[in-house]
DSSP file (Angstrom, degrees, kcal/mol; ACC not computed):
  #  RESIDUE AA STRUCTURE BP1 BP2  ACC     N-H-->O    O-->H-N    N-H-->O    O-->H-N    TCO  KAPPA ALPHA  PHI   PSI    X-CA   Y-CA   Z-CA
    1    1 A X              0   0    0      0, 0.0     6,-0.0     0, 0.0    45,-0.0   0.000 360.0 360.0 360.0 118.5  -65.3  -38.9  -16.9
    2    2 A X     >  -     0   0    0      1,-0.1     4,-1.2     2,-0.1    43,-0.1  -0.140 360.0-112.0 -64.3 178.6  -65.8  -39.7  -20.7
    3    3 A X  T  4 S+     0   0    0      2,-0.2     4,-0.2     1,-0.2    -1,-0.1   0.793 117.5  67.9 -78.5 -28.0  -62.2  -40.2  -22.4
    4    4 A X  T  4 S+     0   0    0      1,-0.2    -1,-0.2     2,-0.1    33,-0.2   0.910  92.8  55.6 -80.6 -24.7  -62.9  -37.0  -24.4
    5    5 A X  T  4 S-     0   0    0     39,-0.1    38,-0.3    28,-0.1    -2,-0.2   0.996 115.2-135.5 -73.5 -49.2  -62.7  -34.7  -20.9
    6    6 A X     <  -     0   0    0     -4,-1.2    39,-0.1     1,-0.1    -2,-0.1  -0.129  23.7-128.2 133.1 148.8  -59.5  -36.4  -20.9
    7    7 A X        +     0   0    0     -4,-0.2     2,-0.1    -2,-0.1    -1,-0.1   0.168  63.3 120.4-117.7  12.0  -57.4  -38.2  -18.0
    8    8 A X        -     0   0    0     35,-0.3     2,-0.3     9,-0.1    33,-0.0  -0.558  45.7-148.5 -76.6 147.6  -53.6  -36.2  -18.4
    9    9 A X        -     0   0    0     -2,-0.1     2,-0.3     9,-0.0     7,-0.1  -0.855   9.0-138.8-100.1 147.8  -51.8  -34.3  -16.0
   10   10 A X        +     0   0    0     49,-0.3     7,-0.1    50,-0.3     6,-0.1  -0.849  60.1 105.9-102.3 158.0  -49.8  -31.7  -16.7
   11   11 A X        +     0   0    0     -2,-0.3    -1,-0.1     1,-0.3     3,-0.1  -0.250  56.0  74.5-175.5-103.2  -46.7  -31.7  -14.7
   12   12 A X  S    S-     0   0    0      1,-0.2    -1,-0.3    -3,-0.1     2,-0.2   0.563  85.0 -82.4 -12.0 167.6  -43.3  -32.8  -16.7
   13   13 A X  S    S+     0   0    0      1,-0.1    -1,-0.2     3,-0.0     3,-0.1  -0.453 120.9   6.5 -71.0 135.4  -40.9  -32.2  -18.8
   14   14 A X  S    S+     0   0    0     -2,-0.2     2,-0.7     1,-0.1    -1,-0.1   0.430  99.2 115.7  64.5  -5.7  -42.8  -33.2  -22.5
   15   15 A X  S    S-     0   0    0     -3,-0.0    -4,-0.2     1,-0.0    -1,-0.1  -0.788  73.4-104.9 -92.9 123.2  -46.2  -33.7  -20.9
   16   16 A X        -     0   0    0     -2,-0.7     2,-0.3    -7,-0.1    25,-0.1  -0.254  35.7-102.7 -40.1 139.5  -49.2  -31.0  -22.1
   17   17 A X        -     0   0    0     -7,-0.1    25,-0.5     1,-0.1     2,-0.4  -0.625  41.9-124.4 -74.5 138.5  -50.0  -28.6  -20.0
   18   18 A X        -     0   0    0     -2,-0.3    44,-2.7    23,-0.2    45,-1.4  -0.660  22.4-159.5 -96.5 113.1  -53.5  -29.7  -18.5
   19   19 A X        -     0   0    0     23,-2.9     2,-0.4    -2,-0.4    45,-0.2  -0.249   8.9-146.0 -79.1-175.5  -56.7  -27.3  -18.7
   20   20 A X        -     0   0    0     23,-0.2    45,-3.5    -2,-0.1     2,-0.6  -0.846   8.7-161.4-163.2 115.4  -59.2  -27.7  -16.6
   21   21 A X  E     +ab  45  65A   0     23,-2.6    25,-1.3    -2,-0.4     2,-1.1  -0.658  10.6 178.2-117.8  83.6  -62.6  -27.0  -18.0
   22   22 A X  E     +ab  46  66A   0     -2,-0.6    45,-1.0    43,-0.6     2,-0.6  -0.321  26.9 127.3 -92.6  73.1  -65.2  -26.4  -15.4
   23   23 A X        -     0   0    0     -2,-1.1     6,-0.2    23,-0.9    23,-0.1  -0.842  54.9-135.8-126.5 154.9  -69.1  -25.5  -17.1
   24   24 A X  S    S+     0   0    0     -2,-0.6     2,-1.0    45,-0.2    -1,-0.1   0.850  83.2  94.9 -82.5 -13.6  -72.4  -27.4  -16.2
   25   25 A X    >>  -     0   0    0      1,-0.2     4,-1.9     2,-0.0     3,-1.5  -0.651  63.9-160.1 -82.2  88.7  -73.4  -27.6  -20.2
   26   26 A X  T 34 S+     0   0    0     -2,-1.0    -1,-0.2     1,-0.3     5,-0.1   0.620  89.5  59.9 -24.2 -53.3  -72.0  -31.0  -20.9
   27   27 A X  T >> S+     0   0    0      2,-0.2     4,-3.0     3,-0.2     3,-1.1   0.938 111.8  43.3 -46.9 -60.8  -72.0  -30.0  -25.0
   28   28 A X  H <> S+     0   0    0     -3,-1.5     4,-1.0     1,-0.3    -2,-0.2   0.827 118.2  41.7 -47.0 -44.9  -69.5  -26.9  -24.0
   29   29 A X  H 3< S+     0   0    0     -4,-1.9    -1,-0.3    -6,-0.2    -2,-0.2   0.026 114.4  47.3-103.3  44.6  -67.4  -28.8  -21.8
   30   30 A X  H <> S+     0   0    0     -3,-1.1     4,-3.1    -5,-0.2     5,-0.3   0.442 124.0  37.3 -86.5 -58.2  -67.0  -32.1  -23.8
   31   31 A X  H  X S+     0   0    0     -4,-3.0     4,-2.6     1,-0.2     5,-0.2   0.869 110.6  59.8 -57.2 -30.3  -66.3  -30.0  -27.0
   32   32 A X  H  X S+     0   0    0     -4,-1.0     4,-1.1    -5,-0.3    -1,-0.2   0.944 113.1  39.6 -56.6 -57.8  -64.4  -27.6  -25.1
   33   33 A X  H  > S+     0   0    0      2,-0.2     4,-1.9     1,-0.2     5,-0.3   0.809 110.0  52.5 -73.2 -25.7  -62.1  -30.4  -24.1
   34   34 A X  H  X S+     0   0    0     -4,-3.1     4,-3.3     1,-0.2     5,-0.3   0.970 111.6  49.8 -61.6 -40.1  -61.8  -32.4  -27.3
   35   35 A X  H  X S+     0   0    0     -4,-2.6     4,-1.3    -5,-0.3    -2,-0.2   0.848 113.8  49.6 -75.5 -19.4  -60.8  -29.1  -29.2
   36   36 A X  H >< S+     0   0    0     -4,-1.1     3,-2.9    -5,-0.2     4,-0.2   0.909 106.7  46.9 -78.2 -60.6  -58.3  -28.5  -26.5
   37   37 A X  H >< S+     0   0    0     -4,-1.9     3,-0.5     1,-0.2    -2,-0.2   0.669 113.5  55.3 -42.0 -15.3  -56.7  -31.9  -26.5
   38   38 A X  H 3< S+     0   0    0     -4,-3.3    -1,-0.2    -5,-0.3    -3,-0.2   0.948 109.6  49.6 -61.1 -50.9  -56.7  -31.2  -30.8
   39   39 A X  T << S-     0   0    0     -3,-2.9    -2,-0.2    -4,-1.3    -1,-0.1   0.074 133.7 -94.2 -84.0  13.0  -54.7  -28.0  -30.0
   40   40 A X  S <  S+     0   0    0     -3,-0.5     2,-0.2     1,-0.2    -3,-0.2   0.193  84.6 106.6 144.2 -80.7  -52.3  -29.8  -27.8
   41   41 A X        -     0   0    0    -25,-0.1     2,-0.3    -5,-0.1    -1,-0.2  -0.676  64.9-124.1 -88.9 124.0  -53.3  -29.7  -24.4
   42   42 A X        -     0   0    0    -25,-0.5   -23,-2.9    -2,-0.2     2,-0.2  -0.568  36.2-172.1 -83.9 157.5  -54.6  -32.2  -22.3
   43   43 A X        -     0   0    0     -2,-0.3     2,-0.4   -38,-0.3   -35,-0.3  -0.891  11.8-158.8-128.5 158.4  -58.0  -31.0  -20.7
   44   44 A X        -     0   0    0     -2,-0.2   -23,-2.6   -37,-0.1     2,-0.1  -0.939  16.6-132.8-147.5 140.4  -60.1  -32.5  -18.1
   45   45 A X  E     +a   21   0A   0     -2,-0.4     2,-0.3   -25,-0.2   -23,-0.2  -0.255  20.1 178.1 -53.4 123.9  -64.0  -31.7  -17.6
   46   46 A X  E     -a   22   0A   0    -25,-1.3   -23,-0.9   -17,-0.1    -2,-0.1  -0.860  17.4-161.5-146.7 134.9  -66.1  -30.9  -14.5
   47   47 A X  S    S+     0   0    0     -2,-0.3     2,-0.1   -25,-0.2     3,-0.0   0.644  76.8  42.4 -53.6 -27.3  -69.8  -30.1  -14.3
   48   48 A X  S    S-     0   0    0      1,-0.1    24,-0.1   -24,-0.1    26,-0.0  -0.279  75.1-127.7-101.2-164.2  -69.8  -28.4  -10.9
   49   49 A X  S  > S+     0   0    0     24,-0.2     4,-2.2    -2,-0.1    -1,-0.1   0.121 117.7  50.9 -58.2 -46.6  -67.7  -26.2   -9.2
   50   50 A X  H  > S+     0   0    0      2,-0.2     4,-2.7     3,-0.1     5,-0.1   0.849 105.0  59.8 -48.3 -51.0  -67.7  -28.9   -6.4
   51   51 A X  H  > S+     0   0    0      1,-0.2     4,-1.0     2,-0.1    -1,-0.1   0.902 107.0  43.0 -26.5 -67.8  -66.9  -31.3   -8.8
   52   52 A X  H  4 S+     0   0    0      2,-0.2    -2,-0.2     1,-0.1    -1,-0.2   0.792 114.6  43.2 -65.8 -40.7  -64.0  -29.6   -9.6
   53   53 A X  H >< S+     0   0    0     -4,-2.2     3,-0.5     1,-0.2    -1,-0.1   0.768 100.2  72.5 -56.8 -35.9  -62.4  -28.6   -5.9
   54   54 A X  H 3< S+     0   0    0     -4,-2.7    -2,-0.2     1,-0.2    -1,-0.2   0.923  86.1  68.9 -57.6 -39.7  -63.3  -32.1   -4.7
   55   55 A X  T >< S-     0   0    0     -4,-1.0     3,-0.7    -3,-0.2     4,-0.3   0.789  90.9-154.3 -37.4 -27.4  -60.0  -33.2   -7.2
   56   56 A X  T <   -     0   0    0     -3,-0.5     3,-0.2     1,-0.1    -1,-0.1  -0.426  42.8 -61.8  78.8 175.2  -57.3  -31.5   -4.8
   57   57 A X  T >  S+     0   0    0      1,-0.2     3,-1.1     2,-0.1    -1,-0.1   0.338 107.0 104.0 -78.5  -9.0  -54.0  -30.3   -6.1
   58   58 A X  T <  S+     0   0    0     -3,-0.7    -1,-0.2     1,-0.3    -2,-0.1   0.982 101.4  28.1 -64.0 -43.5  -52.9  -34.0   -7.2
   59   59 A X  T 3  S-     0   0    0     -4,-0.3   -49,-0.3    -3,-0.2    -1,-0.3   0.058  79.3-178.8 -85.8  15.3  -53.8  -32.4  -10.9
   60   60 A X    <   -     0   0    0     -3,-1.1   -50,-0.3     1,-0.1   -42,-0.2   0.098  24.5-136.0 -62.8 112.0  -53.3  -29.0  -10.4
   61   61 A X        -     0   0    0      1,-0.1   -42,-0.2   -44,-0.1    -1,-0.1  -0.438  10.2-128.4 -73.8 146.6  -54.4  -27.6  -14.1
   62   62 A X  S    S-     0   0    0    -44,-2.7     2,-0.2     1,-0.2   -43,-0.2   0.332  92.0  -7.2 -81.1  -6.1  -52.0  -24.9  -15.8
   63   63 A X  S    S-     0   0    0    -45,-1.4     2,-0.5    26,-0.1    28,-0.2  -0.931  71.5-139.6-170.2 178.0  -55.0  -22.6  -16.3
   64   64 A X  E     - c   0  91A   0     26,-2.4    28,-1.1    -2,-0.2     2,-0.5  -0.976   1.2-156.4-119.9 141.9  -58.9  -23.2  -15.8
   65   65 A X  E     -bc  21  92A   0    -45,-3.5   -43,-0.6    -2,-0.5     2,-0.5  -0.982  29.4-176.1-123.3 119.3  -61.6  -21.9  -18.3
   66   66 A X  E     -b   22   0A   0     26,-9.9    28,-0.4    -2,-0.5   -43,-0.2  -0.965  25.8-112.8-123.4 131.8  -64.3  -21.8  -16.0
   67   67 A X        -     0   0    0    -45,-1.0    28,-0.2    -2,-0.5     3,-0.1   0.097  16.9-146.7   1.8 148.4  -68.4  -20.9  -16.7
   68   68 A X  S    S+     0   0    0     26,-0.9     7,-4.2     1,-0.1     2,-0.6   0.698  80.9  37.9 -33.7 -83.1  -69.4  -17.9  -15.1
   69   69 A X        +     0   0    0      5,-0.2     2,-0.3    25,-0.1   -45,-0.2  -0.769  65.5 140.4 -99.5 117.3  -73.2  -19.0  -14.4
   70   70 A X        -     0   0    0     -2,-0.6     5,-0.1     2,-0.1   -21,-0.1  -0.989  54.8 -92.4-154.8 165.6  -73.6  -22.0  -13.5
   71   71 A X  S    S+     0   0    0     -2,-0.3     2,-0.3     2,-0.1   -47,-0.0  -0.049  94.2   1.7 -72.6-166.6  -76.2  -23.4  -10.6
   72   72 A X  S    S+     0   0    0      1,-0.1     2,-0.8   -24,-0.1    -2,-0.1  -0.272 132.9  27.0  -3.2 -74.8  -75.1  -23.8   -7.2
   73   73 A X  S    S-     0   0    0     -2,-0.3   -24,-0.2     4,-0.1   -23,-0.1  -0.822  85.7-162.1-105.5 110.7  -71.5  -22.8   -6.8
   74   74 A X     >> -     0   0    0     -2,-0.8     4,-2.8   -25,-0.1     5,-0.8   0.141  32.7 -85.9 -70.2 175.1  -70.9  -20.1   -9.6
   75   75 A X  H  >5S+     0   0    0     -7,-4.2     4,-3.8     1,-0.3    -6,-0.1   0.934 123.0  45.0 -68.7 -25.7  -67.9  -18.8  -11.1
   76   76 A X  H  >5S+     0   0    0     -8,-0.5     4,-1.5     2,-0.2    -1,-0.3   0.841 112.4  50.4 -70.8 -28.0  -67.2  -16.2   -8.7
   77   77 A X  H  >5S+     0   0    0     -3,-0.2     4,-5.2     2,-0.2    -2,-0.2   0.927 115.6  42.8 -62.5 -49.8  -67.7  -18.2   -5.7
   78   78 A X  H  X5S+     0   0    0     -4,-2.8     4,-1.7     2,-0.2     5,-0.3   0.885 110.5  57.2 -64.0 -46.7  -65.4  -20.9   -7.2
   79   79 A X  H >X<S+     0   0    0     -4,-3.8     3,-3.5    -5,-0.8     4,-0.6   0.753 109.9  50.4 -40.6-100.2  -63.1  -17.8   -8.2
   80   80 A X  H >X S+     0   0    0     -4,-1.5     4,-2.7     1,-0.3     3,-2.3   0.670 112.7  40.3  27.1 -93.8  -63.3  -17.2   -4.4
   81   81 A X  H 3X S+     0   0    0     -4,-5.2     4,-0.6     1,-0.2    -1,-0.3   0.702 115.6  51.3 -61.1  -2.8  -62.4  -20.6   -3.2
   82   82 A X  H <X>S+     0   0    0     -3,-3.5     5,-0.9    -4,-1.7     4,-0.5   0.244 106.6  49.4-109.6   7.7  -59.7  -21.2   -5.7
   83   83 A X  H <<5S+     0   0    0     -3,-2.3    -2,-0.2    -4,-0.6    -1,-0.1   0.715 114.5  52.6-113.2 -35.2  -57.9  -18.1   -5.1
   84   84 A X  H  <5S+     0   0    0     -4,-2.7    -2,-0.2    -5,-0.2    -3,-0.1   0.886 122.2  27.2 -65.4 -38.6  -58.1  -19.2   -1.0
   85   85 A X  H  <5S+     0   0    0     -4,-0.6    -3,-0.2     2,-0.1    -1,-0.2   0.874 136.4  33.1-104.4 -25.4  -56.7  -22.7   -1.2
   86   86 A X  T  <5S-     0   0    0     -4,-0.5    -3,-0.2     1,-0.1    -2,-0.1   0.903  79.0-155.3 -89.2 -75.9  -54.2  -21.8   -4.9
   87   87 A X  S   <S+     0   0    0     -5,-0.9     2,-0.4     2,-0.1    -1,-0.1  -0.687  79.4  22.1 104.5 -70.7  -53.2  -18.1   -4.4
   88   88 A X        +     0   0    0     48,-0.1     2,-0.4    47,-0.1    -5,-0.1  -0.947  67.6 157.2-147.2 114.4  -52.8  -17.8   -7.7
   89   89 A X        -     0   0    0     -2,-0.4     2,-0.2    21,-0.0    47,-0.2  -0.972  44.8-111.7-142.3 126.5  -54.3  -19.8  -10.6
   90   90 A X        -     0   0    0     -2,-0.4   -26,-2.4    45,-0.2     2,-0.4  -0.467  39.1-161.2 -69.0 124.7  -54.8  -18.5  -14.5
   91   91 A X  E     -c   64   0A   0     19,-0.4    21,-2.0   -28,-0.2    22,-1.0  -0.976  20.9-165.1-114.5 116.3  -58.4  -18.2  -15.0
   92   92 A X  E     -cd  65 113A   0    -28,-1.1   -26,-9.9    -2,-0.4     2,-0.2  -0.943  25.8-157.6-112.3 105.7  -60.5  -18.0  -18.7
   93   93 A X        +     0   0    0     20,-4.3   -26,-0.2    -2,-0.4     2,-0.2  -0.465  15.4 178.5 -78.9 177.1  -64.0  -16.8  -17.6
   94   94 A X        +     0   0    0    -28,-0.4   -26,-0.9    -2,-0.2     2,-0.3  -0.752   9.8 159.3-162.2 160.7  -66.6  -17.4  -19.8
   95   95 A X  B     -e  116   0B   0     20,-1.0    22,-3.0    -2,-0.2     4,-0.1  -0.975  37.5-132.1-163.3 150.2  -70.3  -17.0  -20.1
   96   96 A X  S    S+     0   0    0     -2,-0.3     2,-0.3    20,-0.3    20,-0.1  -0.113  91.2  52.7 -94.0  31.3  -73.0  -16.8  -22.1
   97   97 A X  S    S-     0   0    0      3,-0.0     2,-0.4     0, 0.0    20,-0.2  -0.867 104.8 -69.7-122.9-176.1  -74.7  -13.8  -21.1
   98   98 A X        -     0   0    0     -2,-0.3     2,-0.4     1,-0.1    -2,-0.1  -0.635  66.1 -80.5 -72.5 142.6  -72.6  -10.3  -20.9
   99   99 A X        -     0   0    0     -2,-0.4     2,-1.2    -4,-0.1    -1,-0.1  -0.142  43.5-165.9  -3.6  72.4  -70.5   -9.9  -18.6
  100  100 A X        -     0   0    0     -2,-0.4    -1,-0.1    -3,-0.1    -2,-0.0  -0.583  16.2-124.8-123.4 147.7  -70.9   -9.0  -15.2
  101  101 A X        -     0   0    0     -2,-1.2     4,-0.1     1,-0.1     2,-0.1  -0.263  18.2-130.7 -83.5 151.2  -68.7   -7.8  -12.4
  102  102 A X        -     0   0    0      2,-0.2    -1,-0.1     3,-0.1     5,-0.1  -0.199  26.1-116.7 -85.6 160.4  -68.4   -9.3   -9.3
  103  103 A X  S    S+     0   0    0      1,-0.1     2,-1.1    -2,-0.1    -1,-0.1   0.746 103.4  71.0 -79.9  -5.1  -68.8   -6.7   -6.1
  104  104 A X    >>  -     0   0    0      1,-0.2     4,-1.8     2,-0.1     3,-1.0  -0.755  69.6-164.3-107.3 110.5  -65.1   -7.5   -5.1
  105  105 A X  H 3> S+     0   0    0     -2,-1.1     4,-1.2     1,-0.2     5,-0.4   0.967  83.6  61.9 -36.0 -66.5  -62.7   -5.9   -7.7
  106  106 A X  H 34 S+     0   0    0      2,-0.2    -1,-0.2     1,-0.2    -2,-0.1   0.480 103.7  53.0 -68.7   2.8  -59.6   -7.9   -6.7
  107  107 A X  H X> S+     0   0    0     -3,-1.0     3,-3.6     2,-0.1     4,-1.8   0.694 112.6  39.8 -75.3 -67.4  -61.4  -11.0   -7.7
  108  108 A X  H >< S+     0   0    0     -4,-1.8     3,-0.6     1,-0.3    32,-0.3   0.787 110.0  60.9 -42.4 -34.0  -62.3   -9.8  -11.1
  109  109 A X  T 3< S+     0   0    0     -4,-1.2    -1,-0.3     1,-0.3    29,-0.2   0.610  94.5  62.5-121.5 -22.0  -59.1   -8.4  -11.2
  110  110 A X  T <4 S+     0   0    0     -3,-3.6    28,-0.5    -5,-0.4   -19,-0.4   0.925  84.6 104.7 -80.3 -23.3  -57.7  -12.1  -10.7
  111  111 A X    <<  -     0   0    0     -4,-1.8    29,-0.8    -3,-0.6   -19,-0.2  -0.287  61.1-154.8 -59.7 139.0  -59.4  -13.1  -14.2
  112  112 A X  S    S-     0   0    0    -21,-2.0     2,-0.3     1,-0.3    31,-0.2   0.863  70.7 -27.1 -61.7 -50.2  -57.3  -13.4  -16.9
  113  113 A X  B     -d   92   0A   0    -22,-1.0   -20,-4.3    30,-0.1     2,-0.4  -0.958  53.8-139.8-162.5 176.7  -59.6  -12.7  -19.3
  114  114 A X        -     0   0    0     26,-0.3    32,-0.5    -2,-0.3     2,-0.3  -0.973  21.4-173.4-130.1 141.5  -63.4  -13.0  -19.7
  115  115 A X  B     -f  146   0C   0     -2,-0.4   -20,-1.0    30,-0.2     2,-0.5  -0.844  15.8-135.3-120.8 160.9  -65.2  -14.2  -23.3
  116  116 A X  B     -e   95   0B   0     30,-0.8    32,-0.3    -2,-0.3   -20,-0.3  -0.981  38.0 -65.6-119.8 139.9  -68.6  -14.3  -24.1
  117  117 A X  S    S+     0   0    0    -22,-3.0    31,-0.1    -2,-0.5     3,-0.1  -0.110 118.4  23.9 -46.8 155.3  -70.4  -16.9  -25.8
  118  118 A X  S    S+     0   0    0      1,-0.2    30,-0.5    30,-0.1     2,-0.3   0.840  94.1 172.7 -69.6 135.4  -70.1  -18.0  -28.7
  119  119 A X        -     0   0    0     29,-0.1     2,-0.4    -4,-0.1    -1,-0.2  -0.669  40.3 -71.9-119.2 169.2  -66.5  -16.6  -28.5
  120  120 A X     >  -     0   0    0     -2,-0.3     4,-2.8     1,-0.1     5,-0.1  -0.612  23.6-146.9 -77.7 110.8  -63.5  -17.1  -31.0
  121  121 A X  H >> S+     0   0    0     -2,-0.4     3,-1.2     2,-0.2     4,-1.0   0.904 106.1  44.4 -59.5 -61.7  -62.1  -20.5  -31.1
  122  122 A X  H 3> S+     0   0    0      1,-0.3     4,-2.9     2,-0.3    -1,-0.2   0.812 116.4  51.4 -49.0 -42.4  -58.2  -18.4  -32.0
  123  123 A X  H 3> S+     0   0    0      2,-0.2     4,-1.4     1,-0.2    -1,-0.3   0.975 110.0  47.4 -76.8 -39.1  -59.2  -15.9  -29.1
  124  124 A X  H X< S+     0   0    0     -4,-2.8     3,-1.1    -3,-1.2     4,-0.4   0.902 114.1  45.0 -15.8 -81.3  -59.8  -18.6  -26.8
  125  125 A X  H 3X S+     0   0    0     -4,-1.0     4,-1.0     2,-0.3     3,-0.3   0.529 106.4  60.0 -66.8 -53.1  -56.7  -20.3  -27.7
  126  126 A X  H 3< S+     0   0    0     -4,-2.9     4,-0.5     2,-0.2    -1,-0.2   0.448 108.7  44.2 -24.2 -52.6  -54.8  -17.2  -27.4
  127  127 A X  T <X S+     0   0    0     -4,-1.4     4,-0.7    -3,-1.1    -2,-0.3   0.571 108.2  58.2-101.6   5.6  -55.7  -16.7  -23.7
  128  128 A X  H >> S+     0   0    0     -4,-0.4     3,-2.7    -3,-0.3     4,-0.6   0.984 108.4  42.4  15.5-125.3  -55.2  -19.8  -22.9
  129  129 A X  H 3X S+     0   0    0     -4,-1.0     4,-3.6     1,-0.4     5,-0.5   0.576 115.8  44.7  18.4 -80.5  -52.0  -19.8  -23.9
  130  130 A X  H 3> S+     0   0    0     -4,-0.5     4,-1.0     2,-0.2    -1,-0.4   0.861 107.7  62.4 -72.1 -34.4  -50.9  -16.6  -22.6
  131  131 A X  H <X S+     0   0    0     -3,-2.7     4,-2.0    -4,-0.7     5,-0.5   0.998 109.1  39.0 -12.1 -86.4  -52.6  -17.5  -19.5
  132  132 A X  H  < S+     0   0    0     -4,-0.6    -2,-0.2     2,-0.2    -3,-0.1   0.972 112.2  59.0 -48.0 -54.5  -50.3  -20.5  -19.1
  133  133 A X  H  < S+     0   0    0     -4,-3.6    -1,-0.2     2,-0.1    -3,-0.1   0.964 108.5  47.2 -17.7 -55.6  -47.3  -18.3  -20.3
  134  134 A X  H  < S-     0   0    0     -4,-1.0    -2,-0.2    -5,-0.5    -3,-0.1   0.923  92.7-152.1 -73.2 -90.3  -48.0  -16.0  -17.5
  135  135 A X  S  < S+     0   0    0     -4,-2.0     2,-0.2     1,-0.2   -45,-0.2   0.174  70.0  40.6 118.0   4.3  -48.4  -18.7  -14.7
  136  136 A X  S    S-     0   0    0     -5,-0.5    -1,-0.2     1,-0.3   -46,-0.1  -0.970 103.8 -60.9-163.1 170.8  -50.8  -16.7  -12.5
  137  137 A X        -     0   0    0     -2,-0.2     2,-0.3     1,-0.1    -1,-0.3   0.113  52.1-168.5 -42.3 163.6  -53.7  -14.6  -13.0
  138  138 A X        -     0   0    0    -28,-0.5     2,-1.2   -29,-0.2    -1,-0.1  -0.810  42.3 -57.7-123.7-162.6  -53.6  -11.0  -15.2
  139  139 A X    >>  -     0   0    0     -2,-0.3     3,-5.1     1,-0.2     4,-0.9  -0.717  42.7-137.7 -84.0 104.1  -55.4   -8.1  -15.9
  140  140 A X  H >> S+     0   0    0     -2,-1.2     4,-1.6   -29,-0.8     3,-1.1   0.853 108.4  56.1 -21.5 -46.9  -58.9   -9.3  -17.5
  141  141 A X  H >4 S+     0   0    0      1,-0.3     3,-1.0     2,-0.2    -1,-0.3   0.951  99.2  64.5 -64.3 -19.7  -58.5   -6.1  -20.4
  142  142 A X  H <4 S+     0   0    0     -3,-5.1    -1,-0.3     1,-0.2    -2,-0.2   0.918 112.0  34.5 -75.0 -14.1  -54.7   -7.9  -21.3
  143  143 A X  H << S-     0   0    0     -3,-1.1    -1,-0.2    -4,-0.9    -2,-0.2   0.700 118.9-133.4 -99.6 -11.8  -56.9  -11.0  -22.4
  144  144 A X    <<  -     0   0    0     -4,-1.6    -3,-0.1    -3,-1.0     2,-0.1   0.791  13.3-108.8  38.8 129.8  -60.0   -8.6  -23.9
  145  145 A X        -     0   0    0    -30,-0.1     2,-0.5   -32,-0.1   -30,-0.2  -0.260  55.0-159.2 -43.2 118.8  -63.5   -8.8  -23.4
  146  146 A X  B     -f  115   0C   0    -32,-0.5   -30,-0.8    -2,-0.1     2,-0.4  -0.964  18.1-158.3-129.4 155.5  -64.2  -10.0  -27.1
  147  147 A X              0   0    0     -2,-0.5   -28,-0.1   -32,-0.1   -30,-0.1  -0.940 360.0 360.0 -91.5 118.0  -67.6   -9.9  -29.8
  148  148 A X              0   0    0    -30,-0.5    -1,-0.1    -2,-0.4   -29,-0.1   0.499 360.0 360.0-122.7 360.0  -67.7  -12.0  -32.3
């Protein structure tokens, strides 16, 4: 893990809330994480989806902004297993193609909101934010689908 995906937990009193920024394009999630840790937040990086489950709960991020497509376990699968072992975890999809829904509703229904690449660093930020606010999943439209 380079320094820029970042080594905080969030937890405490005064401590950042910890993102967890799961995409397999190294450029997305390195930047992803420096520009959170700019805004704030400590962030920490994974390539996989494996990657990311293998951690456990000792880190448990206050929201995730997780890939959509990415090869072998994708974001809906990972949605899947993280909604079996959490319950409840604020999820920021993102993808760079449009947007497409998963065949189980009440998954989709666990995103928080979904962007598509290249998205709006402020809209990003924004659901993010209100993610964490929230402390568990919403209605993808409260976070809006956005074009920029």
């Amino acid at each position: 893990m380079s320094k820029t995906e970042g080594d905080s937990a969030a937890g405490g009193r005064g401590q950042a809330p910890l993102v967890a920024v799961v995409d397999d394009d190294s450029g997305v999630r390195e930047a992803l994480c420096w520009w959170l840790e700019a805004h704030g937040f400590a962030a920490k990086g994974y390539a996989t989806g494996e990657e990311f489950l293998a951690c456990g709960d000792a880190e448990r991020p206050a929201c995730v902004v997780l890939d959509l497509q990415m090869p072998s376990l994708g974001g809906w699968q990972l949605m899947q297993q993280l909604r079996a072992r959490t319950g409840s975890l604020p999820v920021v999809m993102i993808s760079g193609s449009p947007r497409s829904a998963d065949p189980n509703p009440e998954l989709e229904s666990a995103v928080f909101a979904f962007l598509e690449k290249p998205f709006d660093d402020a809209v990003l930020l924004d659901c993010i934010r209100a993610a964490i606010r929230s402390g568990s999943p919403g209605p993808a439209e409260a976070g809006s689908e956005t074009e920029t």
